[in-house]
C-alpha positions in Angstrom: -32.7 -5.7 6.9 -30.8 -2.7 8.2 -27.8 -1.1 7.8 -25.5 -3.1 10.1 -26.9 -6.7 9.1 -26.1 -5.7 5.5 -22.4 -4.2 6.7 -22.1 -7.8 8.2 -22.9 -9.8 5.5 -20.9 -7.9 3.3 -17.4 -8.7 5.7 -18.4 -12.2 5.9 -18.6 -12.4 2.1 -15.4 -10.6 1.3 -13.6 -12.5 4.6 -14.6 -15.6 2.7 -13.4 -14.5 -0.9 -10.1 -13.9 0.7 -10.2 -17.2 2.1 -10.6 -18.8 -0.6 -7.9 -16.8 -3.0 -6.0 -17.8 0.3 -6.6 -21.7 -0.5 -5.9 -21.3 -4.1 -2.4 -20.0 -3.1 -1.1 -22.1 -0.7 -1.9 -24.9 -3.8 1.6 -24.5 -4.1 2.7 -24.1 -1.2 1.1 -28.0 0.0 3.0 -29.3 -3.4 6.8 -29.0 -2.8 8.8 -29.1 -6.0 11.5 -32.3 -6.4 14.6 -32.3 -5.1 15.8 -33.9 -8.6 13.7 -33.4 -11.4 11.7 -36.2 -12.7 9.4 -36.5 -16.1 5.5 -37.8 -16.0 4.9 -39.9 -19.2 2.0 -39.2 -20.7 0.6 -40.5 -24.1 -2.1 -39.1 -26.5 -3.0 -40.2 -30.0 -2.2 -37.4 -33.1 -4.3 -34.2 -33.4 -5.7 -34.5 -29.9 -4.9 -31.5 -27.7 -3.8 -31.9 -24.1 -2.9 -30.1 -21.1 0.2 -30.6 -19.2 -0.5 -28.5 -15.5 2.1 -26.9 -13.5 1.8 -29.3 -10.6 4.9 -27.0 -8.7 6.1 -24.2 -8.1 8.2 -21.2 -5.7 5.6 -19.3 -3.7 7.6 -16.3 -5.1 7.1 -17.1 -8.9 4.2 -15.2 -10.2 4.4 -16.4 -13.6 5.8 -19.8 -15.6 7.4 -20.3 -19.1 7.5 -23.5 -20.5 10.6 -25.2 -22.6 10.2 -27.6 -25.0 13.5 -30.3 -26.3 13.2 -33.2 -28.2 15.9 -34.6 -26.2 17.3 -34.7 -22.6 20.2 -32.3 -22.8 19.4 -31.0 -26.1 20.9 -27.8 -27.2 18.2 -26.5 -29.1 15.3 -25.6 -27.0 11.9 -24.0 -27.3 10.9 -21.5 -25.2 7.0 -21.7 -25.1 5.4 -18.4 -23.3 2.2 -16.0 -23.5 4.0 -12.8 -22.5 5.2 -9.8 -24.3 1.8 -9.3 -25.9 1.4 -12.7 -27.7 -2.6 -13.1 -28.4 -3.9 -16.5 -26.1 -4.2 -19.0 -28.7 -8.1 -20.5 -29.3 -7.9 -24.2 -30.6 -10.9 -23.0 -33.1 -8.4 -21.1 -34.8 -5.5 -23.8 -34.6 -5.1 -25.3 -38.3 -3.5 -29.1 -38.5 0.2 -29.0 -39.5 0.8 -25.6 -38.5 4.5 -25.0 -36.2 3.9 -26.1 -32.5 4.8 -22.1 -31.6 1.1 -21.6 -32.8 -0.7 -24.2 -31.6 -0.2 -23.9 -27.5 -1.4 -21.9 -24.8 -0.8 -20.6 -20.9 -3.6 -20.7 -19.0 -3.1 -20.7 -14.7 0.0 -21.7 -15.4 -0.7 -25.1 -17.7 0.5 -25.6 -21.1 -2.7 -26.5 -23.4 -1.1 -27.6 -27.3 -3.7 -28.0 -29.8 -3.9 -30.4 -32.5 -0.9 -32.1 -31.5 1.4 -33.9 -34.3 4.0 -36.6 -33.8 6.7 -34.2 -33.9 5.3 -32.9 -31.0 6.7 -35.7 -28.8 9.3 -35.4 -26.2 10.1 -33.2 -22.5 8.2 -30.7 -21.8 9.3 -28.1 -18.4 7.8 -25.8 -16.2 10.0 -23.3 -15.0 11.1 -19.5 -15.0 12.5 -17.1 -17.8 15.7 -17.7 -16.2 15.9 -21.0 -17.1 14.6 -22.9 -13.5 12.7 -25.8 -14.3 9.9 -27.4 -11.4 8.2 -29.5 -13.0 8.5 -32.2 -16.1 6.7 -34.2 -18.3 7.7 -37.2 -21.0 5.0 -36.5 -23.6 4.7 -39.1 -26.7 2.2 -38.5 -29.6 1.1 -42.0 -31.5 0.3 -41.3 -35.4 -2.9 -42.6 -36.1 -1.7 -43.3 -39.8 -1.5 -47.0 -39.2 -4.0 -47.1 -36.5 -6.2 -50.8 -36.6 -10.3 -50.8 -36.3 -11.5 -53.7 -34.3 -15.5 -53.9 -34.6 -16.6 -56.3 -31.8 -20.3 -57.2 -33.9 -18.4 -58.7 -36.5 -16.7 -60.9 -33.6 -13.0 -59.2 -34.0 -10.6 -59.0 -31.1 -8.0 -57.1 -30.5 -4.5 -57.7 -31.1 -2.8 -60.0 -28.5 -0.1 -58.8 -26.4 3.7 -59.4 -27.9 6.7 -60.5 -25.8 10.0 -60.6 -26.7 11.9 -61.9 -23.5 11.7 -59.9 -21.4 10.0 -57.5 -23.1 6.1 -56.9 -23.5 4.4 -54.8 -25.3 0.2 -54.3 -25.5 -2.5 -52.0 -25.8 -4.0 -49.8 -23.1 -7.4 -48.9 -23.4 -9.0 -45.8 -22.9 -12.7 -45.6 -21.9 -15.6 -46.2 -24.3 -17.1 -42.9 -25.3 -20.9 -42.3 -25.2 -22.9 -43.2 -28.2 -22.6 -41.4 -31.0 -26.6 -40.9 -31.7 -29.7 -41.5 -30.2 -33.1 -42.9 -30.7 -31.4 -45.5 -33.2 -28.5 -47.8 -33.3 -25.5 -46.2 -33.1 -21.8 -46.7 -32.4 -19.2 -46.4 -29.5 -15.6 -46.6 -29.5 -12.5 -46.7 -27.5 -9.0 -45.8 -28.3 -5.9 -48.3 -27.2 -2.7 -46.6 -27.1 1.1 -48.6 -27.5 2.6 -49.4 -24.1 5.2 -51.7 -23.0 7.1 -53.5 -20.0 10.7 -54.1 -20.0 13.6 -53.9 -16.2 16.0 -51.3 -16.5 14.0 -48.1 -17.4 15.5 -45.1 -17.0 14.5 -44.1 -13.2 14.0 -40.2 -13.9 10.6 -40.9 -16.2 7.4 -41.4 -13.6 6.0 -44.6 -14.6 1.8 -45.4 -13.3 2.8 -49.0 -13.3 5.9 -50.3 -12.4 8.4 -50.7 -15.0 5.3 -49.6 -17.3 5.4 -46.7 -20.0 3.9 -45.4 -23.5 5.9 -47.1 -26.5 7.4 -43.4 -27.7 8.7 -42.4 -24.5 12.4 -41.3 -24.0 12.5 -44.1 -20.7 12.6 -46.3 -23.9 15.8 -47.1 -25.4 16.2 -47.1 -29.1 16.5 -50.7 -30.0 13.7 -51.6 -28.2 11.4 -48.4 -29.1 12.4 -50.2 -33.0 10.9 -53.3 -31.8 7.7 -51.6 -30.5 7.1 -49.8 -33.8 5.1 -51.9 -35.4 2.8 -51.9 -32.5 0.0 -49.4 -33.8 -2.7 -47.5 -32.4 -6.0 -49.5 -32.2 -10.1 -48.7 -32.2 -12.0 -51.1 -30.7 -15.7 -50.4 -32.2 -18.9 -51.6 -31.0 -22.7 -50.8 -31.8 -25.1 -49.4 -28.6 -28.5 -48.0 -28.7 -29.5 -44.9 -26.0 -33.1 -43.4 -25.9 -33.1 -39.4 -26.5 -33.7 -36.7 -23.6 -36.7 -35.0 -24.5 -36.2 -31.2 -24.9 -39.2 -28.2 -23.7 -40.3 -26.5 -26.4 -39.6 -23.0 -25.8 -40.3 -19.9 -28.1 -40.2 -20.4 -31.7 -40.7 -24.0 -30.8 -43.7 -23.4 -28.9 -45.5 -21.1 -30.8 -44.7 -23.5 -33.9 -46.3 -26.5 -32.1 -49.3 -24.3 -31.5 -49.6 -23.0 -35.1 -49.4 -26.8 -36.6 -52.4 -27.4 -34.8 -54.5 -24.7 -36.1 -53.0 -24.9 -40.1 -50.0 -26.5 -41.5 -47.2 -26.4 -39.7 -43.8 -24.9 -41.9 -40.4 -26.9 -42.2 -38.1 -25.8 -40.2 -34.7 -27.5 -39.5 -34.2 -28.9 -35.8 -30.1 -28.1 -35.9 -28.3 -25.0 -38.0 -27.4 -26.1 -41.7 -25.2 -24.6 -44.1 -24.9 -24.8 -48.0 -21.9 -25.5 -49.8 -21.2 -25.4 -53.5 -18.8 -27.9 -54.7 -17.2 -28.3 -58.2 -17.6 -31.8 -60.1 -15.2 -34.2 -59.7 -13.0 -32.6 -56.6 -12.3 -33.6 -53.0 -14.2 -32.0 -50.0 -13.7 -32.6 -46.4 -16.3 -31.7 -44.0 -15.4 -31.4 -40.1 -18.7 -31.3 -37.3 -18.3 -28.0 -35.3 -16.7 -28.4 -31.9 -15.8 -31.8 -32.4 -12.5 -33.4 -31.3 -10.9 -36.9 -32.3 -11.9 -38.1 -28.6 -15.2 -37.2 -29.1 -18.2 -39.4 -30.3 -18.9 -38.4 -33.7 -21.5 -39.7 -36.2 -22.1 -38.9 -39.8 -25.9 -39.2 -41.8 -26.7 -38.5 -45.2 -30.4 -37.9 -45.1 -31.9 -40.6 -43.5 -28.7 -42.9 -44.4 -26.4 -43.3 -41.4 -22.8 -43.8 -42.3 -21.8 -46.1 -39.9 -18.0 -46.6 -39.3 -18.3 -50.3 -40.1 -18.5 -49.6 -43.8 -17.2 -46.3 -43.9 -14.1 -45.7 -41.2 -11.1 -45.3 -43.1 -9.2 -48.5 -44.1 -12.1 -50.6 -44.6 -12.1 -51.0 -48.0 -9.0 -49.3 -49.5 -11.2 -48.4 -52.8 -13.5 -46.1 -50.8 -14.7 -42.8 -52.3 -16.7 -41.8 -48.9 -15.1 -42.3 -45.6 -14.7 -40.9 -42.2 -11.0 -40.6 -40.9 -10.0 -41.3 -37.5 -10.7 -37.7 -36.6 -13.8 -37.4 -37.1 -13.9 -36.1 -41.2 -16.2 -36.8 -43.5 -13.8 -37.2 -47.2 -15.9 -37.5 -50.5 -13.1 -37.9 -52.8 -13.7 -37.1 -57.0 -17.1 -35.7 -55.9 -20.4 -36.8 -58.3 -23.9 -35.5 -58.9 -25.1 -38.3 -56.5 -23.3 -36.9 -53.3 -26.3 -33.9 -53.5 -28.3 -34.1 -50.3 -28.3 -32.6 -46.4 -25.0 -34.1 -44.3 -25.9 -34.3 -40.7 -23.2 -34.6 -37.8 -23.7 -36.4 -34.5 -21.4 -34.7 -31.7 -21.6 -37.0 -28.4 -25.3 -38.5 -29.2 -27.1 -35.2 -30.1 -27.6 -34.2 -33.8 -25.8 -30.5 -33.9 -25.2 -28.9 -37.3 -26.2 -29.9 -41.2 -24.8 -29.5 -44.5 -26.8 -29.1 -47.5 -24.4 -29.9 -50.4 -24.9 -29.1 -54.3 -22.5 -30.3 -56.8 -21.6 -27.5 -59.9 -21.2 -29.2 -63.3 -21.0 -26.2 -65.1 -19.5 -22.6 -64.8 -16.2 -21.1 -64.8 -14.1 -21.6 -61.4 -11.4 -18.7 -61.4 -8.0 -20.2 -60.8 -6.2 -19.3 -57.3 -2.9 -20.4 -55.4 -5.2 -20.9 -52.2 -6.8 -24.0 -54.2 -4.5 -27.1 -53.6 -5.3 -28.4 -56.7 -4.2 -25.0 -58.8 -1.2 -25.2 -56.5 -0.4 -29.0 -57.6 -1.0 -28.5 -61.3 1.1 -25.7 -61.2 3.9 -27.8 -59.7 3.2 -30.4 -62.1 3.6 -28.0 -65.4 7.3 -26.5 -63.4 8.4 -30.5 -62.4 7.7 -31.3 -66.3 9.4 -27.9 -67.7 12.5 -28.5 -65.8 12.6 -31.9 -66.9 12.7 -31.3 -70.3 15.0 -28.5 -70.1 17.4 -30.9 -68.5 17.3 -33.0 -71.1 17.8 -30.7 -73.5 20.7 -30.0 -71.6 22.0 -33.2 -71.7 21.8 -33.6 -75.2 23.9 -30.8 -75.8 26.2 -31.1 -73.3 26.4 -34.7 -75.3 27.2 -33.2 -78.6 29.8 -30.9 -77.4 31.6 -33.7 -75.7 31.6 -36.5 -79.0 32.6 -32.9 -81.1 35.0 -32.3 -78.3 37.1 -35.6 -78.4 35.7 -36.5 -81.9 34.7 -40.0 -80.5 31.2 -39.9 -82.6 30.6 -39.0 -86.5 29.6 -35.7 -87.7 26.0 -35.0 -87.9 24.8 -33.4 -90.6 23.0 -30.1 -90.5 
């Protein structure tokens, strides 16, 4: 190839970057802003994380900052940004509980929260540091605290749709998710969210269906958002059975397979496992890596599956082991017993182990980042002040009878 052919197929392949930075400009420019500001509802379930994009925007506007209120017309208002040197936020570093103003992002001009909380609910803009809003949404997160498992093998059905005039409320459905292991019987699961149907919505909230939206949303007035309280989140659990993709053996792999056939081949462990010591008798939680509540998640001890129909949370309300609705494996008051390798199942592949040993003996060294130092220490203040405020009373009781003489001398 000579010199000009290679001059020409250089300008052809910068001509068609530019046309396609070109094409990812005029995005905008094909999606005109509204007139009158509207809000998209939008639902999600507690400590998922979501994205709300910028769907509009001036061609001019180079850069977006995003407000946050709790209420149409509030006065206070948080102003959610990634400039003046604040560090882009990873969701691996996110921690549950912590104050929304950690737990979001700016990326191409879409607001990403992680691990999102109920208080998290409510209008969410798109605009400008000068206070211009383009875009809107009407977000609602649904606590999972009283969230209903529905496991279709043991012939349960799902809760039936409530009307109250001309009010309805139901569950939507989101799609099943893959199964959570292969090779064996495993699980599958969908999560139904609360929605309801009632005339005379407010008309600025964007609705999929007509007259249609989630049961937290700010379309809904209060007295009927009361009603649709006791509506919960639901899980509708089924079992399913996939056959495993085989894998290539490559490297170690390979020269493994060769050396079993010559000799004996050594153990090695087919995902990454850790080892944890834990203390007699406490709690431990154990989360699989890169794992998310919408995600298919399995839990084995072993060779023992933990299936969710005996140990999802809320089965039996005297359970020691159990997995939470975001994927957690609990083992509360821990015992000698609970010893083994925990394996985690992240969408139907086995990823990462734990290898757990319980410590009967030693000395643990007290520490404030311990939540159970922390609650006996609040436990020995709570009873301190207690009695001191008895003692108090007592005395302020004597004074008063010596006081007006109204009780009989005690002798010394």
């Amino acid at each position: 190839m000579n010199l000009a052919h290679t001059t020409l197929l250089l300008w052809v392949w910068g001509s068609l970057q530019a046309f396609e930075i070109v094409e990812k400009e005029n995005i905008f420019q094909r999606t005109p802003c509204p007139a009158f500001l509207m809000f998209d509802n939008a639902a999600y379930l507690a400590d998922m994380s979501f994205e709300l994009p910028c769907h509009c925007k001036p061609e001019e506007v180079s850069a977006v900052v995003w407000y946050y209120q709790k209420h149409l017309g509030s006065s206070h208002t948080k102003v959610l940004t990634d400039f003046d040197g604040r560090v882009l936020t990873e969701e691996s570093q996110v921690r549950a509980g912590s104050d929304m103003l950690v737990r979001f992002s700016i990326r191409m001009f879409s607001l990403l929260v992680f691990r999102a909380q109920p208080e998290d609910s409510g209008l969410y803009f798109c605009g400008t540091r000068k206070g211009d809003y383009f875009y809107a949404y009407d977000v609602d997160i649904q606590s999972g605290e009283g969230m209903v498992a529905t496991f279709k093998d043991q012939g349960q059905e799902p809760f039936a749709d409530e009307h109250h005039g001309s009010l309805h409320i139901f569950t939507t459905f989101w799609e099943w998710t893959p199964c959570d292991r292969c090779g064996v019987r495993g699980e599958q699961w969908r999560i139904g969210l609360c929605y309801l149907q009632s005339p005379g919505l407010s008309p600025r909230y964007r609705k999929t269906l007509p007259e249609v939206v989630s049961c937290g949303s700010q379309a809904v007035p209060r007295k009927l958002r009361a009603q649709a309280r006791e509506h919960t989140p639901e899980l509708l659990v089924q079992s399913c059975v996939v056959p495993c993709e085989k894998k290539v053996h490559e490297g170690v792999m390979a020269i493994l397979s060769y050396v079993s056939k010559v000799g004996s081949r050594p153990w090695l462990p087919q995902v990454p496992i850790q080892y944890h010591q834990q203390r007699l008798g406490h709690g431990l939680i154990i989360s699989c890596p890169g794992a998310r509540p919408e995600h298919a998640v399995a839990w084995d001890k072993d060779r023992q599956y933990l299936y969710r129909t005996q140990y999802l949370r809320g089965v039996n309300r005297s359970m020691r082991v159990f997995i939470d609705h975001g994927n957690h494996l609990h083992i509360r008051f821990t015992q000698l017993s609970d010893r083994g390798i925990y394996y985690c199942w992240r969408q139907g592949v086995r990823v990462a182990g734990l290898r757990l040993g319980v410590m009967s003996w030693g000395r643990y060294r007290a520490s404030f980042s311990d939540p159970e130092t922390r609650s006996a220490v609040e436990l020995t203040l709570v009873g301190y002040l207690f009695i001191t405020a008895v003692f108090i009373t007592i005395h302020l009781c004597r004074c008063c009878c010596y006081l007006f003489r109204c009780c009989p001398k005690f002798s010394p």
